[in-house]
C-alpha positions in Angstrom: 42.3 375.3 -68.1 39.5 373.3 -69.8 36.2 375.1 -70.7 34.2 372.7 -68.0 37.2 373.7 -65.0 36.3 377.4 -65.9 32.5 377.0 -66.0 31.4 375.4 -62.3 33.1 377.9 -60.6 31.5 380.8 -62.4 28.3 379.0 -62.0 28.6 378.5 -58.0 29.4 382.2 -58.2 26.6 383.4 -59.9 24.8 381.0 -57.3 26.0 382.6 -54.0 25.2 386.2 -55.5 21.9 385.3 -56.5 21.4 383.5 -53.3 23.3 386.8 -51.2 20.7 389.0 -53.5 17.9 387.3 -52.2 18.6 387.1 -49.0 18.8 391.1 -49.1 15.7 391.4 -51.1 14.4 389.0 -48.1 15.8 391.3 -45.4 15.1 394.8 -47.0 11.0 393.4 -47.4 10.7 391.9 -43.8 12.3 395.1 -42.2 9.8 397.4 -44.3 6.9 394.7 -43.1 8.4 395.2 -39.2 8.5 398.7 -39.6 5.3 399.1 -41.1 3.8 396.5 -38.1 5.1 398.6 -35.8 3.8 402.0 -37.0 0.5 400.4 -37.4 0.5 398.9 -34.0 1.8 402.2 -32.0 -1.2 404.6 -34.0 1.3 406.3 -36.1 0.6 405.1 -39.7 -3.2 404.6 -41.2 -4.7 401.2 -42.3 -4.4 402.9 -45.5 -0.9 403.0 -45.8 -0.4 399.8 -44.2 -2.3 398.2 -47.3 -0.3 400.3 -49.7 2.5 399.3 -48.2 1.3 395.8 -48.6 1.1 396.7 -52.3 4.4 397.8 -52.8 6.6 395.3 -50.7 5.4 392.6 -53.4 5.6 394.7 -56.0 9.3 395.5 -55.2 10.4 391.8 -54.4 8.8 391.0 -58.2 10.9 394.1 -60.1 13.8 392.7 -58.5 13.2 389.4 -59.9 12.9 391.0 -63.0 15.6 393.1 -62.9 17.8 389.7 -62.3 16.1 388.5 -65.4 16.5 391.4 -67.3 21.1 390.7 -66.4 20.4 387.3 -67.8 19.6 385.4 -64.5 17.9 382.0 -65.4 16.2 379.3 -63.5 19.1 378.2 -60.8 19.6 381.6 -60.1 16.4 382.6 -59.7 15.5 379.3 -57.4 18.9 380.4 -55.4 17.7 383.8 -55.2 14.8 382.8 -53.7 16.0 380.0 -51.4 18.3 383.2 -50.1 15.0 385.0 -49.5 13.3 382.4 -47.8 16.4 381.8 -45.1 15.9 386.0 -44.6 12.6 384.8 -43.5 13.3 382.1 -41.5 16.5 384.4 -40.0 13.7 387.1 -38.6 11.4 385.0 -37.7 13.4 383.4 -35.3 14.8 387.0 -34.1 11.4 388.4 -33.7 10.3 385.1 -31.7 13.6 385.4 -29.3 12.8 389.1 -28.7 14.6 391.0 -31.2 14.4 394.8 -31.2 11.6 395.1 -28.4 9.2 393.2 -29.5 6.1 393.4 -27.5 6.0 389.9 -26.0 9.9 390.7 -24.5 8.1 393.9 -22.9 5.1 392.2 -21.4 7.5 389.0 -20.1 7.4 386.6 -22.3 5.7 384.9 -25.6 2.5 385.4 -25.9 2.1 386.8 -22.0 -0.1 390.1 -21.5 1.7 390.9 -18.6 -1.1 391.1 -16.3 -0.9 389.3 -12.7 
């Protein structure tokens, strides 16, 4: 097996689990930001917290980045980690727009509906 036969495959590798990384990273931040939301939204956690919260979902997303760095990740992997995190963005979006998990526009009737008649 030549050197170059041996080398793309690794390298698609390392792509797809930089890419399956971020698109955890992606989910894991989105479902603290919906959970977060939510609490705010119901009265059960402070502006405060909200805010801090708004601190520390960056925050976390960055040390993962640099953790990946810090194994030796470089610029592909990086840019496929966070293509991955983007399509965990796009992927919730698009639940939380068809109604995912009781949102409140699926309990008023539709999006963007208050409900009233």
């Amino acid at each position: 097996m030549t050197e170059a036969a041996f080398v793309e495959p690794v390298f698609a590798a390392g792509l797809a689990l930089a890419f399956a990384a971020g698109a955890a990273a992606g989910a894991a931040h989105l479902a603290m930001l919906w959970r977060s939301t939510r609490a705010l939204t119901a009265g059960r956690e402070s502006p405060l917290r909200f805010a801090l919260g708004g601190l520390v979902r960056p925050a976390a997303t960055a040390g993962m980045a640099a953790g990946a760095l810090a194994l030796g990740a470089g610029a592909w992997e990086l840019a496929a980690g966070a293509v991955g995190f983007g399509a965990a963005r796009l992927a919730a979006t698009g639940w939380a727009r068809r109604g995912g998990a009781g949102t409140g526009s699926a309990r008023r009737g539709g999006a963007g509906g208050g409900g009233e008649a």
